[in-house]
C-alpha positions as CSV (number, residue, x, y, z in Angstrom):
1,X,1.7,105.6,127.8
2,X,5.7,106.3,128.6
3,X,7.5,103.3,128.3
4,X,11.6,103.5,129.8
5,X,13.9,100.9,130.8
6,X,12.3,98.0,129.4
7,X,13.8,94.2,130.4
8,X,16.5,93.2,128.0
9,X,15.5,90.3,125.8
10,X,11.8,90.3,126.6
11,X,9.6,90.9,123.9
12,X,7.6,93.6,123.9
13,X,3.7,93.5,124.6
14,X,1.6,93.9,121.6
15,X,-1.7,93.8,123.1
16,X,-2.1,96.3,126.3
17,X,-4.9,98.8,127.3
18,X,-4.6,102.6,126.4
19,X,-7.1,104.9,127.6
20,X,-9.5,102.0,128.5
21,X,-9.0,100.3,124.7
22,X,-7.8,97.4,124.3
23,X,-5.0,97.7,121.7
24,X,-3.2,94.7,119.5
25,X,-0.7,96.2,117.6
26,X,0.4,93.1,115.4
27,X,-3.2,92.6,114.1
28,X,-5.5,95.5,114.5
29,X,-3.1,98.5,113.0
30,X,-0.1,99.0,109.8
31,X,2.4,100.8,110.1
32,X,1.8,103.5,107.4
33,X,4.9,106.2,107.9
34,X,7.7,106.9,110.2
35,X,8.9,110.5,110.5
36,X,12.4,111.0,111.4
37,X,13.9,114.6,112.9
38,X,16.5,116.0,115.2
39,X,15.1,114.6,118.4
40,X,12.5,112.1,117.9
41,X,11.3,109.0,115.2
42,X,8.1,108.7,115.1
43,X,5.8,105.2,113.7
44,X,2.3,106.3,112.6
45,X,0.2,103.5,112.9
46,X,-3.2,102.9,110.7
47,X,-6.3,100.9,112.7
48,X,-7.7,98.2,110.4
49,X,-10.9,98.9,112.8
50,X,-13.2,101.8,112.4
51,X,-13.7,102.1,116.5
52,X,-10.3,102.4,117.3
53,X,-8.4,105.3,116.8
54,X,-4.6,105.7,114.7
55,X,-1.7,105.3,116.8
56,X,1.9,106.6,117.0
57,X,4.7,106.0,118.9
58,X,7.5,108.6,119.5
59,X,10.9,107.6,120.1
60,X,12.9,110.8,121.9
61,X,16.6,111.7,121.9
62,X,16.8,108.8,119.2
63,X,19.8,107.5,117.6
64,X,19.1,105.8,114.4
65,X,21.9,102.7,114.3
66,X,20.7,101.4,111.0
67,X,17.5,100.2,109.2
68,X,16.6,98.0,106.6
69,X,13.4,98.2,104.2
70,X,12.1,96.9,101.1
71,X,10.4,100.5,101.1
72,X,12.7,103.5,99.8
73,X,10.6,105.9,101.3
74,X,9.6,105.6,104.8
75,X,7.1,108.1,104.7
76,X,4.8,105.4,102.7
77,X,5.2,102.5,104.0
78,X,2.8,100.0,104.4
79,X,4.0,97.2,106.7
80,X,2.8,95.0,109.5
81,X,4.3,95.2,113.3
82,X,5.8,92.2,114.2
83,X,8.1,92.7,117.6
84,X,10.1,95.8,119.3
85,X,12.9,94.0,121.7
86,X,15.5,95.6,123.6
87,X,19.3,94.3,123.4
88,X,22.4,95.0,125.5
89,X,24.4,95.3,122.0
90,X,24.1,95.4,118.4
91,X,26.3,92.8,116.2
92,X,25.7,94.6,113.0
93,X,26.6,97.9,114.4
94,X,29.3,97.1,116.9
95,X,27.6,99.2,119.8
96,X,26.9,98.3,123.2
97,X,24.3,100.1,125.0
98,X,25.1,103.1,127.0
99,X,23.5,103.8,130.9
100,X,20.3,106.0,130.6
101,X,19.5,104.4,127.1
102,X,17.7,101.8,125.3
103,X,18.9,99.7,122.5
104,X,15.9,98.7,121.1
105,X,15.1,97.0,117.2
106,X,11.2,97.1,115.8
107,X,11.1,94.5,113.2
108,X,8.2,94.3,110.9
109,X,6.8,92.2,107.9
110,X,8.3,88.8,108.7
111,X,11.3,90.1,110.3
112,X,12.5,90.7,107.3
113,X,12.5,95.3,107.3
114,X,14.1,96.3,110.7
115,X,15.0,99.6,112.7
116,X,18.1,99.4,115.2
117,X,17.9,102.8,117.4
118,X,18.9,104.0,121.1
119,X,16.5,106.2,122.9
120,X,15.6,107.1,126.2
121,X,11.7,106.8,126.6
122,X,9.1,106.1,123.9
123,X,5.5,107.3,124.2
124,X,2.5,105.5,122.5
125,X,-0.5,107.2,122.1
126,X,-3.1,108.0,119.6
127,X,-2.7,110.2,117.1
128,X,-4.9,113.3,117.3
């Protein structure tokens, strides 16, 4: 499922059909990694429930503004999803979004471990 040019301010929705399943990602998956390389971050999700299948969502031609974790190593983390919301600017950061390009944040246990990126689609989907 492509997602681009989401509404600014409006939170994201955590419970939405893929491939006829009904998916809840604040209380049926964990975020167990993200995997970060030239041109995409990608969240690996964990189901909590044997019939649904592990997600992931890619973030392409990603630009990581900052991030803050609890977890030094972001290849094992363990954290629940709590919101992904997209701004028109970043106070921490000083930067404004740009045309063709998303500002988003994906905030996790309690708000208090955060990602700030840009991108210019993301793609959910389960993980094969």
């Amino acid at each position: 499922m492509k997602f681009e040019n989401l509404k600014h301010g409006s939170l994201f929705k955590r419970e939405f059909y893929l491939k006829d399943t009904k998916i809840d990602l604040r209380n049926d998956f964990f975020i167990c990694s993200i995997a970060m390389n030239e041109k995409t971050l990608e969240i690996f999700f964990k189901s909590e429930k044997k019939d649904i299948q592990d997600l992931q969502i890619i973030f392409y031609n990603y630009k990581l503004l900052h991030s803050k974790s609890y977890c030094k190593n972001f290849n094992k983390l363990k954290a629940n999803f709590i919101d992904l919301i997209r701004n028109n600017w970043d106070d921490m950061a000083s930067y404004i979004e740009k045309e063709e390009e998303m500002l988003i944040s994906i905030y996790f246990d309690n708000d208090l471990e955060y990602i700030t990126l840009t991108c210019k689609y993301f793609n959910i989907d389960f993980v094969d």
